[in-house]
Each structure stands twice: as C-alpha cells, then as structure tokens.
C-alpha positions as CSV (number, residue, x, y, z in Angstrom):
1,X,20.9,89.2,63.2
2,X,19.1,86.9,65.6
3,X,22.1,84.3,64.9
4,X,25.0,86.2,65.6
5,X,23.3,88.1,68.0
6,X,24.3,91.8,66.7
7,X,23.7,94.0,64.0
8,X,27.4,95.0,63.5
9,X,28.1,91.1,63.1
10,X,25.1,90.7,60.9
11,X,26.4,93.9,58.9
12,X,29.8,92.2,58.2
13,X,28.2,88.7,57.3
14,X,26.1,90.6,54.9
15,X,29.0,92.5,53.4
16,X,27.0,95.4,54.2
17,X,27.3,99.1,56.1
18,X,25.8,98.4,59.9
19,X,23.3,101.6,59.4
20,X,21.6,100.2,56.0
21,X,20.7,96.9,58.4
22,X,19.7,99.1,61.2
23,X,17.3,101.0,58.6
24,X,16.5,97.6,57.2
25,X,15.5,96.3,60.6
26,X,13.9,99.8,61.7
27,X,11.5,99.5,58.7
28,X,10.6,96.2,58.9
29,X,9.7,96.8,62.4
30,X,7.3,99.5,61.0
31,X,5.6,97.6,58.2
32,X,4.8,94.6,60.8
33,X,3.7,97.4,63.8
34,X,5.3,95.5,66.4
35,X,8.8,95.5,68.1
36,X,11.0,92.8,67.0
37,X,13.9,93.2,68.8
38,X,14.9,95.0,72.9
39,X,18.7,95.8,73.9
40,X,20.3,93.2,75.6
41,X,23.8,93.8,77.2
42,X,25.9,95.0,74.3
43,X,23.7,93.1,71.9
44,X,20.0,92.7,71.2
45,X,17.4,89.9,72.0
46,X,14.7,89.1,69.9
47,X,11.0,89.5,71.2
48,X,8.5,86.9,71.7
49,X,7.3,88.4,68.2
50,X,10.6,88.6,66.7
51,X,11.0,84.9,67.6
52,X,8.0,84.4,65.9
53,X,8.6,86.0,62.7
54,X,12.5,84.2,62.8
55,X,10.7,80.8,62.5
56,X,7.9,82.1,60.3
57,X,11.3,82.8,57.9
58,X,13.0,79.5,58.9
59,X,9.5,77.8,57.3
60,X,9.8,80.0,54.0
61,X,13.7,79.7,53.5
62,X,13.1,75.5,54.1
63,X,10.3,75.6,51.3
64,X,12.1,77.1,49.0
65,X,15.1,74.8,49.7
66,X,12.1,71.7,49.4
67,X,11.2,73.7,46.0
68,X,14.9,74.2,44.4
69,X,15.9,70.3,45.6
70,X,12.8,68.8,43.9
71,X,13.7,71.0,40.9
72,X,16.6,70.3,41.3
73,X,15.8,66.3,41.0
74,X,13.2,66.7,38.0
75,X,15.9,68.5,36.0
76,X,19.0,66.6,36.9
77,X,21.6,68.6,37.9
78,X,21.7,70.7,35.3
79,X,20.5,73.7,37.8
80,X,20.2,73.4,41.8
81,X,22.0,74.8,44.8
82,X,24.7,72.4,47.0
83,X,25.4,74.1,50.1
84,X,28.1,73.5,52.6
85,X,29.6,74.6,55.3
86,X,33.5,73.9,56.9
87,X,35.3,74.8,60.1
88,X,38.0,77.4,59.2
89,X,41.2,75.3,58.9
90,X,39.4,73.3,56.5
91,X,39.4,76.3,53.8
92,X,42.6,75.6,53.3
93,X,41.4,72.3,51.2
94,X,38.0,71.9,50.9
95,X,37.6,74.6,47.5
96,X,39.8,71.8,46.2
97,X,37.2,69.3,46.7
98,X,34.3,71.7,45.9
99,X,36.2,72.7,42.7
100,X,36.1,69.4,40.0
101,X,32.7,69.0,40.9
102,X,31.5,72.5,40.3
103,X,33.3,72.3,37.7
104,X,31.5,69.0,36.2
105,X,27.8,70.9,36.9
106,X,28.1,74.5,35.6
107,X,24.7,75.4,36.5
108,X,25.2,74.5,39.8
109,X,25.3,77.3,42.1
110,X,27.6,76.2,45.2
111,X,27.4,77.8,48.2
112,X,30.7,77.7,50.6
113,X,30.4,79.3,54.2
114,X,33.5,79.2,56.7
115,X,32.9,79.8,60.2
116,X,34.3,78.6,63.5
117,X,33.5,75.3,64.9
118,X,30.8,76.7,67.1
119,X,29.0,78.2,64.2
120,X,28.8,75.2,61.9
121,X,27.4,73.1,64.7
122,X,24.5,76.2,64.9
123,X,24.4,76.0,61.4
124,X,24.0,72.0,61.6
125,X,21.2,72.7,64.4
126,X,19.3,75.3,62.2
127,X,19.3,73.4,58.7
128,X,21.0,76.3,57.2
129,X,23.6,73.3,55.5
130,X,23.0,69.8,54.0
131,X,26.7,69.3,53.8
132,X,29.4,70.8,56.8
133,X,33.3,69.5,56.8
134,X,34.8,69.4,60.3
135,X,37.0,67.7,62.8
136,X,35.0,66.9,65.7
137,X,31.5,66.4,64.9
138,X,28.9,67.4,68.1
139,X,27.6,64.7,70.1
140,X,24.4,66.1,70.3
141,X,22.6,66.0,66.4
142,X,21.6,63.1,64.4
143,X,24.0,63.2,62.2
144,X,25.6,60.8,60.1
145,X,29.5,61.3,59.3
146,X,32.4,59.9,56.9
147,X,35.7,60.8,57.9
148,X,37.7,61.1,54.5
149,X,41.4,62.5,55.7
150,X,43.5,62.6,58.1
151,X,44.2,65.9,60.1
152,X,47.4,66.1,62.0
153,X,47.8,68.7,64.5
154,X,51.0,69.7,65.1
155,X,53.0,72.6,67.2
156,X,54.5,75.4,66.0
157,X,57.4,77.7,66.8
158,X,59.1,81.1,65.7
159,X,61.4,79.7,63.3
160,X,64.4,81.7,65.5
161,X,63.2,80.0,68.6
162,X,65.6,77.8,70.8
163,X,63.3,75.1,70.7
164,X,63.2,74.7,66.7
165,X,66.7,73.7,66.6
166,X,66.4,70.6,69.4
167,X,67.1,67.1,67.1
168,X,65.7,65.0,70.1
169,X,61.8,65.0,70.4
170,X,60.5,67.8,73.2
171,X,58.7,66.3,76.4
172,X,55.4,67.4,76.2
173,X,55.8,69.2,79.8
174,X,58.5,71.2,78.4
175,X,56.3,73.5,76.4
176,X,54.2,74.4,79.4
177,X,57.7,77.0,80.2
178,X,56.0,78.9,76.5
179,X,53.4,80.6,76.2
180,X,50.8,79.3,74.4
181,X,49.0,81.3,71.4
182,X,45.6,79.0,71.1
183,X,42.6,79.1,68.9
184,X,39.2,80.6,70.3
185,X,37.3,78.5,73.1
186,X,35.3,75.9,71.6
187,X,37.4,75.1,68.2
188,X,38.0,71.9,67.0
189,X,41.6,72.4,67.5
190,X,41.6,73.8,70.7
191,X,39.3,70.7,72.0
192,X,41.6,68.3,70.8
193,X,44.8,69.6,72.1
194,X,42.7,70.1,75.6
195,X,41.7,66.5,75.7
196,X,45.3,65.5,74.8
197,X,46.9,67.4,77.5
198,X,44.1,65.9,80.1
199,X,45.2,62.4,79.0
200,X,48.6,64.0,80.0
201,X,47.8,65.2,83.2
202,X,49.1,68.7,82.1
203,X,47.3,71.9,82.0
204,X,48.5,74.3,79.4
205,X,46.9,77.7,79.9
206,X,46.2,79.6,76.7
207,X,48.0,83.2,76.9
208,X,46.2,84.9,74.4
209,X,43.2,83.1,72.1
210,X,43.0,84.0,68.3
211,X,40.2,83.8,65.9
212,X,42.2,82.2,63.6
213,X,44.8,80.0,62.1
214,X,46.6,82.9,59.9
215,X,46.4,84.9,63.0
216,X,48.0,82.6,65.3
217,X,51.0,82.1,62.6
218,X,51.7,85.7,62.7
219,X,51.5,85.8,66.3
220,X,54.1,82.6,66.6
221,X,56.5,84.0,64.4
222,X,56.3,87.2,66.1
223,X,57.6,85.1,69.0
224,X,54.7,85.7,71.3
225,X,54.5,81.9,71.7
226,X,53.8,78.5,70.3
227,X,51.2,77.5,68.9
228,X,49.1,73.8,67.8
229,X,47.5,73.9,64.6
230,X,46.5,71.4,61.6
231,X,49.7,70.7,59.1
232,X,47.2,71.6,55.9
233,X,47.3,75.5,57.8
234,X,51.1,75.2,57.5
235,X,51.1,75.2,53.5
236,X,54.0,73.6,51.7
237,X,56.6,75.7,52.8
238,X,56.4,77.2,56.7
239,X,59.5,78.5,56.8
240,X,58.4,81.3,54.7
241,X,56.0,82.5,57.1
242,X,58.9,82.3,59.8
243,X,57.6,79.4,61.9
244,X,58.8,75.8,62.3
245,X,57.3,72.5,63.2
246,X,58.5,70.9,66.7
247,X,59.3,68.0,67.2
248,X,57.5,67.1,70.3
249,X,57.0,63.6,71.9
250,X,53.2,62.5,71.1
251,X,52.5,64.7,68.2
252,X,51.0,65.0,66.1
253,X,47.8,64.5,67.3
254,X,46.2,62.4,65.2
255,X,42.6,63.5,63.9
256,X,40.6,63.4,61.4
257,X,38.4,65.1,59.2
258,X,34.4,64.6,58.4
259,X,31.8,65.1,56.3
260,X,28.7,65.2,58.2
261,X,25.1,65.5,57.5
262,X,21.6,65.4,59.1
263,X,20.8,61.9,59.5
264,X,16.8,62.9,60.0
265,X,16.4,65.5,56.9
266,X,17.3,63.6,53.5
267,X,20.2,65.1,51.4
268,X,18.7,67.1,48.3
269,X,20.1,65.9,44.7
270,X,23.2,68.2,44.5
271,X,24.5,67.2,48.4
272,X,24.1,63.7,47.2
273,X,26.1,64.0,44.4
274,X,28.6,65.0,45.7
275,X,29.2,63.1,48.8
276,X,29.3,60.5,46.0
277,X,31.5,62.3,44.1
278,X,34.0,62.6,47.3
279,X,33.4,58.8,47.9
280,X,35.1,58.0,44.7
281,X,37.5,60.3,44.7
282,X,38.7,59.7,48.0
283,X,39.7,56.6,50.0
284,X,39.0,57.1,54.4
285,X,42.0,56.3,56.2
286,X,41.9,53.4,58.1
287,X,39.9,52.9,61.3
C-alpha cells in the first residue's frame, strides 16, 4: 500500500477485494494501537509510525531473502527463489528466457513481476528484485548492466491509413500532422522517442498517453493515431491486429535491452545462475 500509494492499487496488485485490505489494514492498526496511515489527496500517506513499521518489514522481508539465498547456496539449486522484474514490453520475451531455465531447476520457484518503467526503477531502489530487464537503465543506482538484445522501436499506423501505403521513407516532420497515441510519461519508450525528436529539433505532443503497448495497438488501428513502440510488441504478424509498420526516415530507433542488477548487494545463487545461464545462451550485440 505504501508503494503504490492506494489501497484500491494495492487491492489489485494483491489480486484481492479493496475492503478485505481495508479490514486488513484497519486491524493491523488495532493490534499495534497506533495510526499507520492519514488521507492524503485522493490517496493515503503513511505516518511517521507507519514509516516505521514499513522499514521494520523491509528488515524482515531482506532476512528472509539473506535466509532462502544461503539455503539456497548450501543446497545447490535444488530449492531457492530467483526473482525478477521487466518493463512491460519486455513480457513479450522475457518468459522465453525465464522458461529453459525454470525448466532445468524444478524446485526453483521463479518469481516474474511486470510493471512500468517507473516501477522497476522503485523496485531496483527498494531491493524488492535481484534481477530487472529494461531498456534504459536509471542513472541514479549502482547498478551493474549487460545489454543482451537489440530493441528496435518503430512507428505504427492503422493498417487503412494513407501513410501505410507510401513506398518512399516518411520525413520525420511529417508525422507531427498525426496524432500521436504515446505510452505513459516516464516509459522507456516514451524517453527514447522524446530524446530522438530533441536531437530533431521537433516536438511531437502526445494526444492521448496509454498504459500500455496492447492498448496503444488497439487505439492505432482504431485510427486515433500513430503510435512508436518496440517490433517484439508487434508479434510476427501485425497485420492481424490492423496496424502497419512505417517506413519513416531514422527509424527505427535503435535500443537496446538490459539486464541490470545492484552492483552494492551481491546476487543470491539462483540470480547468478541464471545471468550465467543468459550469458551462454545469448551473444550482446555489438557496441
């Protein structure tokens, strides 16, 4: 709740009804005799208790990490927990990398969280991860990062749209006439194709921002606008979902993805073996 900053949001994160965690937090409240929470705006904020309790349970919850990766060491990795977290267009590929290695340790248990890029870099910040796959790692964490595959981001069109049937690469400037359908503030995706429209000189305001790439793809081939997204969101076959890829002068964008870690909190067993695992499974593109 403290992390996302409402109970409805920690409800759905939970996968549960938003009055069991009121009564859940209500009771708690009781058994402690203190006030852990106070309204703030639309949300809540915690209380210089609640703050209190939050990193008395931050010091358990890293214990019993401490505890399952030095079991996890003294019995191989025959039992453990590998957990990682990835930016949302990388769900489109990264069970694929989890798979053959969960695969190989059965009684591993492997946990997978997809959130924006805004809430893996928290989640970096907080320790809740060893392991997190994104495209733009912050520049504010120790972290240590292997980029293992490229990431082209491309734009996208209705596939009815005038512009999907030009032969000739699209000037860049062109598409400022469109509206443009653009991820949240903050995305990976949305950063990128910011910076490359600065190194432009062109300013592209967003129309309307979507939570998501599926979203966005609906939203395109509703013809509500264009949009820029990854190729690994467009699957195999883009047509299907009624979009097209444009050929536009300077695109793709070329970026690419990482595996980053904490470079000051050392990687349990599992994390380790995998980022080996990935290492020889997969060769980085070229600087």
């Amino acid at each position: 709740m403290a992390r996302l900053g409402g109970v409805g949001r920690a409800a759905r994160a939970l996968h549960l009804a938003q009055p069991t965690v009121s009564t859940q937090l209500r009771e708690l409240a009781t058994a402690l005799d203190t006030t852990l929470f106070v309204p703030a705006g639309r949300g809540l904020r915690l209380t210089d208790e609640g703050a209190l309790l939050l990193e008395a349970a931050r010091e358990m919850l890293d214990a019993w990490r401490h505890y399952e990766e030095r079991a996890a060491q003294a019995r191989g990795l025959l039992r453990g927990r590998l957990r990682v977290a990835a930016v949302t267009t990388a769900e489109y590929f990264v069970p694929e990398l989890i798979g053959p290695f969960a695969h190989a340790h059965p009684g591993l248990a492997v946990e997978l969280v997809v959130e924006n890029r805004d809430a893996v870099v928290r989640r970096l910040e907080q320790g809740e991860d060893e392991l997190a796959v994104m495209m733009l790692p912050p520049a504010g964490l120790p972290l240590e990062r292997w980029p293992f595959m490229e990431n082209p981001l491309v734009v996208v069109a209705a596939a009815g749209h005038p512009l999907a049937r030009r032969r000739t690469p699209i000037e860049p400037r062109a598409l400022l006439a469109q509206p443009l359908l653009a991820r949240e503030a903050g995305s990976g995706t949305r950063l990128a194709l910011e910076r490359f429209l600065a190194e432009q000189g062109l300013a592209w305001p967003a129309r309307m921002a979507l939570g998501s790439n599926e979203a966005i793809k609906h939203a395109v081939a509703a013809g509500l606008g264009l949009g820029v997204l990854s190729r690994h969101a467009l699957g195999r076959d883009p047509g299907r979902d009624g979009i097209a890829e444009l050929k536009v002068r300077g695109f793709p964008i070329h970026r690419r993805w990482h595996l980053v870690w904490r470079r000051d909190r050392p990687l349990g067993r599992p994390a380790a073996a995998f980022l080996e695992h990935l290492r020889e499974r997969l060769r980085p593109p070229p600087a």
